[in-house]
C-alpha positions in Angstrom: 48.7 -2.9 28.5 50.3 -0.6 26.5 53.0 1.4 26.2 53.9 4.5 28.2 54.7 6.9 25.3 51.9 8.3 22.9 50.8 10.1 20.1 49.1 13.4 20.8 45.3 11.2 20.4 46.6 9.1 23.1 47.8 6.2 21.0 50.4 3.9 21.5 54.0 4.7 19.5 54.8 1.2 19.2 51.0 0.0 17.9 51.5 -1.7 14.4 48.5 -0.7 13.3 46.8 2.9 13.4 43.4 3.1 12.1 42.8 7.0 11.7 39.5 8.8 12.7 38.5 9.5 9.5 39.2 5.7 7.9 36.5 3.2 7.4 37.4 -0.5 7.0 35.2 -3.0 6.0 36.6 -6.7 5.8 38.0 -8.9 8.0 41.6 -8.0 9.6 44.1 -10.2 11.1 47.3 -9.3 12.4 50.0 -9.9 15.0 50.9 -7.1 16.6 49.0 -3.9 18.6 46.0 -2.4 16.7 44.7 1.1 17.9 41.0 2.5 15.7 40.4 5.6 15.8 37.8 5.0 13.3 35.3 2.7 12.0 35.7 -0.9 11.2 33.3 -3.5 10.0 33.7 -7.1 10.0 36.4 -9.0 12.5 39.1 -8.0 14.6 41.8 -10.8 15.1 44.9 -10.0 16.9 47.9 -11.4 18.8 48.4 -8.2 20.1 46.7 -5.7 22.0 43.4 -3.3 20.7 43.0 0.0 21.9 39.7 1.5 20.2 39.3 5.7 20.8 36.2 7.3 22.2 34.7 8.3 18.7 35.5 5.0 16.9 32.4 2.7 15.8 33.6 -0.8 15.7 30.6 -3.5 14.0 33.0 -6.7 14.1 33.9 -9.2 16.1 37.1 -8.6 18.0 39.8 -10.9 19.4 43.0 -9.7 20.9 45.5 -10.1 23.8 44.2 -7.3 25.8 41.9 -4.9 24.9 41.2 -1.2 25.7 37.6 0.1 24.9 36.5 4.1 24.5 34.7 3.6 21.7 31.2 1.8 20.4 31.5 -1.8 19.7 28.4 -4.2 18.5 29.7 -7.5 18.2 31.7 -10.3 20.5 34.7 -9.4 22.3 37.6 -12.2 23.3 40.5 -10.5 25.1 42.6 -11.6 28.6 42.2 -8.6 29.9 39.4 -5.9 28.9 39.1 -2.2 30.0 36.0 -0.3 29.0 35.9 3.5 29.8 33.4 5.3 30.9 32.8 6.5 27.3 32.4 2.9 25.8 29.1 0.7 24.8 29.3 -2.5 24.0 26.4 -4.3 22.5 27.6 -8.2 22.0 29.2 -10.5 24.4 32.1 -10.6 26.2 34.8 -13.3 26.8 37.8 -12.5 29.2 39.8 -13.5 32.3 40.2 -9.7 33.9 37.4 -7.3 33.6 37.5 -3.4 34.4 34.5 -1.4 33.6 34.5 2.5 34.9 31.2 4.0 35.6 29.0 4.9 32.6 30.0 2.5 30.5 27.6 0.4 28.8 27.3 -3.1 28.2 24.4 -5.1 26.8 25.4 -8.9 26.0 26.7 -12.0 28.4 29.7 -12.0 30.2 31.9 -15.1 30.6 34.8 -14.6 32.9 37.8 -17.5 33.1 41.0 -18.3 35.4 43.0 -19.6 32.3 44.4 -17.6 29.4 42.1 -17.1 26.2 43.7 -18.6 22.8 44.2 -16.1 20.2 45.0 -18.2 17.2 46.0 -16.0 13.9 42.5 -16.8 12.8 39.4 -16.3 14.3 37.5 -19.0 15.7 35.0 -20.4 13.1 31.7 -19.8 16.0 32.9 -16.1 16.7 32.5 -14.8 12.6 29.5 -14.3 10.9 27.7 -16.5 8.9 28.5 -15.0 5.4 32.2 -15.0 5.9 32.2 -18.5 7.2 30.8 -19.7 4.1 33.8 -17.1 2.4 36.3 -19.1 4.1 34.7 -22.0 3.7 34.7 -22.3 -0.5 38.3 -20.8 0.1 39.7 -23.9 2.2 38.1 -26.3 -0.6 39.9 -23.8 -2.9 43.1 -24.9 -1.9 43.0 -28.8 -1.0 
């Protein structure tokens, strides 16, 4: 999932993104290429690439990616092709994906929807998959610009 070379906390060299352990972001992020959080992120996740979230990271969005790599706490919907939780992880929302690996002591509370065909990951997260309050956000921003 990701590459073989890493930084000494286990994250990818090539990840575009590096969300440090002691960075909090709140808003929504979008982006197009690999995402690793070492820290905490509130709002929505919305990659083309792949998310790797460490073991002390506290993720309260909604997160959509290629492939995604779990350690970490995460309360809110996942959408990924492929999902690995650790044996560290807890994950209190739902999960969408087409491969599924969950080691022993993970946690997941929330309903799990498995498919055969490849998840879309569009540059913007599906409208049902953010929260209320940013919907009506994007909402009065798409009138903005008609």
């Amino acid at each position: 999932m990701f590459n073989a070379q890493t930084r000494d906390s286990g994250a990818p060299l090539s990840a575009e993104t590096f969300i440090g352990p002691s960075v909090k972001l709140e808003g929504n992020f979008s982006g197009e290429g690999d995402v690793v959080i070492e820290g905490m992120l509130v709002g929505n996740l919305v990659t083309k690439g792949d998310v790797r979230i460490g073991t002390n990271a506290v993720i309260e969005a909604q997160v959509q990616a290629k492939n995604a790599n779990i350690a970490g706490k995460v309360r809110g919907n996942i959408i990924a092709n492929l999902l690995k939780l650790t044996a560290t992880a807890s994950i209190q929302g739902d999960i969408k994906t087409m491969a599924l690996s969950i080691e022993e002591g993970a946690v997941v509370n929330g309903k799990i929807t498995m498919s055969r065909e490849k998840l879309d990951r569009g540059s913007e997260a599906p409208v049902d998959l953010l929260p209320e309050k940013p919907k009506v956000i994007i909402d009065k921003l798409r009138e903005k610009t008609k």
